[in-house]
C-alpha positions in Angstrom: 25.1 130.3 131.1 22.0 130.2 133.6 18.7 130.7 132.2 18.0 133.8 134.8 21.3 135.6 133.1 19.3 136.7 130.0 16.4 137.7 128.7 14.7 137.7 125.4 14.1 141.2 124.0 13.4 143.2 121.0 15.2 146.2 119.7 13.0 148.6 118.9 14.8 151.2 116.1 14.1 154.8 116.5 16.0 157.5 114.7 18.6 157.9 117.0 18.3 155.4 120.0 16.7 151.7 119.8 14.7 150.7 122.5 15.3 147.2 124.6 11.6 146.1 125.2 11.3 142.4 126.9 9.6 139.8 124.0 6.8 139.3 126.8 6.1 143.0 127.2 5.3 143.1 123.3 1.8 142.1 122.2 1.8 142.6 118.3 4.6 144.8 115.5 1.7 146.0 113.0 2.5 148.2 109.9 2.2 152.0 110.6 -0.9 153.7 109.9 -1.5 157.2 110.6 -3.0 157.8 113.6 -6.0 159.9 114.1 -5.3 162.8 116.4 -7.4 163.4 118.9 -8.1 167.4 120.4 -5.6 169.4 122.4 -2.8 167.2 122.6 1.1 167.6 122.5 3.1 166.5 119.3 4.3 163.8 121.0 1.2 161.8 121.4 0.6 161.3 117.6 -3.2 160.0 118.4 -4.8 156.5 118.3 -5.0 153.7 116.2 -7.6 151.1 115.8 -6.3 147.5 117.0 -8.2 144.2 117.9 -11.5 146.6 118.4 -9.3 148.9 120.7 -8.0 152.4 120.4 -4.3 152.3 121.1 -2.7 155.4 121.7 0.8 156.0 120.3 3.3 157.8 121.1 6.8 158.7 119.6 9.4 158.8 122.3 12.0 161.0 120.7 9.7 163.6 120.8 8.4 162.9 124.2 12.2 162.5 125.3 12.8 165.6 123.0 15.7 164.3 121.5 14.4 163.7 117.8 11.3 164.5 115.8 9.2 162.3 114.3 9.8 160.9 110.8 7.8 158.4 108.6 9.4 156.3 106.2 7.9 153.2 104.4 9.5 150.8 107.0 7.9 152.6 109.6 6.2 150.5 112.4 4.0 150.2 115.7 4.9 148.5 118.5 1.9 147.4 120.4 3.2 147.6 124.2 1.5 145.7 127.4 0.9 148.5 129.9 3.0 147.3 132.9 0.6 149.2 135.3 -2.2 146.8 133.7 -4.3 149.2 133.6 -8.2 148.9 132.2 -8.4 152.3 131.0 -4.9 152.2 129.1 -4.3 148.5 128.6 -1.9 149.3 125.5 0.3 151.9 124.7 2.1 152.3 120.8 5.2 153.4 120.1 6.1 154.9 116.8 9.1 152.7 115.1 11.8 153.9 112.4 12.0 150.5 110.9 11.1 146.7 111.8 12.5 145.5 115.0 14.8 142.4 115.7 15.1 140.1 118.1 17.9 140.8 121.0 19.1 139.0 123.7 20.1 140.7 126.4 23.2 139.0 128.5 24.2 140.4 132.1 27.5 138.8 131.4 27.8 141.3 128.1 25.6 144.2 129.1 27.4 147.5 129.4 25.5 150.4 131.8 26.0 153.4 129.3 26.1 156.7 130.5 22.9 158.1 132.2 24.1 162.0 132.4 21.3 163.8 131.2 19.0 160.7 129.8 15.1 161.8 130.1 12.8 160.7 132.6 11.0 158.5 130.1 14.0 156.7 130.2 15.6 154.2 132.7 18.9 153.3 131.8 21.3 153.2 128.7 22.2 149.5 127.7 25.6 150.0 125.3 26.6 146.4 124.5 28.5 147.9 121.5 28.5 150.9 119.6 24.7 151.2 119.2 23.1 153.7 121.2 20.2 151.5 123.1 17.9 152.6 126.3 15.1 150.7 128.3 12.0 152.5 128.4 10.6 154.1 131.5 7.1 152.7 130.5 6.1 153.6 133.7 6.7 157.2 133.1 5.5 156.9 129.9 1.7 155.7 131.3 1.1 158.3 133.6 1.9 161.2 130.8 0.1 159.2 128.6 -2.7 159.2 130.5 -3.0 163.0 131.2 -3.5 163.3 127.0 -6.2 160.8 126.7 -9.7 160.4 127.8 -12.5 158.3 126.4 -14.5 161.7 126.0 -11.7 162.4 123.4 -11.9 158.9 121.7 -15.4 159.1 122.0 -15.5 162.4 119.7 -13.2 160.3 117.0 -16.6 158.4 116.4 -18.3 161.5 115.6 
């Protein structure tokens, strides 16, 4: 197999879908920690957390993609995220994890397009190798949402 034929991933579990991030778009898995919510903002942004001196938003995508609500368990996780956009004022986005997430490599020669009837805009495609239901993120999507929640005037009254 060519080295251009796959790519090193990680599943990220949810509740009900796993999410097939690249290993290069991951910067760090940290242990959950409640974020702290910041003013007037929809139940799917669950607020920021504190990481390497920077306030990372996160987010839980089954909520944003309304297809599950959010549940903490004690192998709950965040998955620090490299904003694709590279953007200063939103360098990093979390996302809320169900459990701890594995390494996956994902093959063109064994990849399966699932269906994509009715899959939310915060998602780009369904990738069903087997019978695991697993989507790649729209992170793009994600950003621009993302970035109508937060300001620094609002993680500047966190400090307050």
């Amino acid at each position: 197999m060519s080295d251009n034929s796959s790519v090193r991933c990680m599943l990220l579990p949810m509740s009900s879908i796993s999410l097939v991030i690249p290993n290069s778009a991951v910067a760090e898995i940290i242990g959950f920690s409640k974020p702290q919510r910041l003013d007037d903002s929809s139940d799917w942004f669950l607020g920021v957390v504190l990481w390497r001196g920077v306030y990372v938003p996160v987010i839980s995508v089954e909520q944003l993609c309304a297809v599950d609500t959010l549940h903490v368990g004690p192998r709950s996780r965040i998955g620090i995220i490299y904003n694709p956009e590279k953007d200063a004022d939103l360098p990093y986005i979390g996302l809320h994890m169900q459990d701890i997430p594995r390494a996956y490599l994902a093959e063109s020669d064994t990849m399966e397009s699932g269906s994509d009837n009715d899959l939310s805009e915060y998602l780009l495609s369904r990738v069903d190798d087997d019978e695991f239901a697993r989507a790649i993120p729209n992170l793009d999507a994600i950003a621009v949402d993302l970035k109508l929640e937060i300001s620094q005037e609002k993680v500047d009254n966190l400090n307050r």
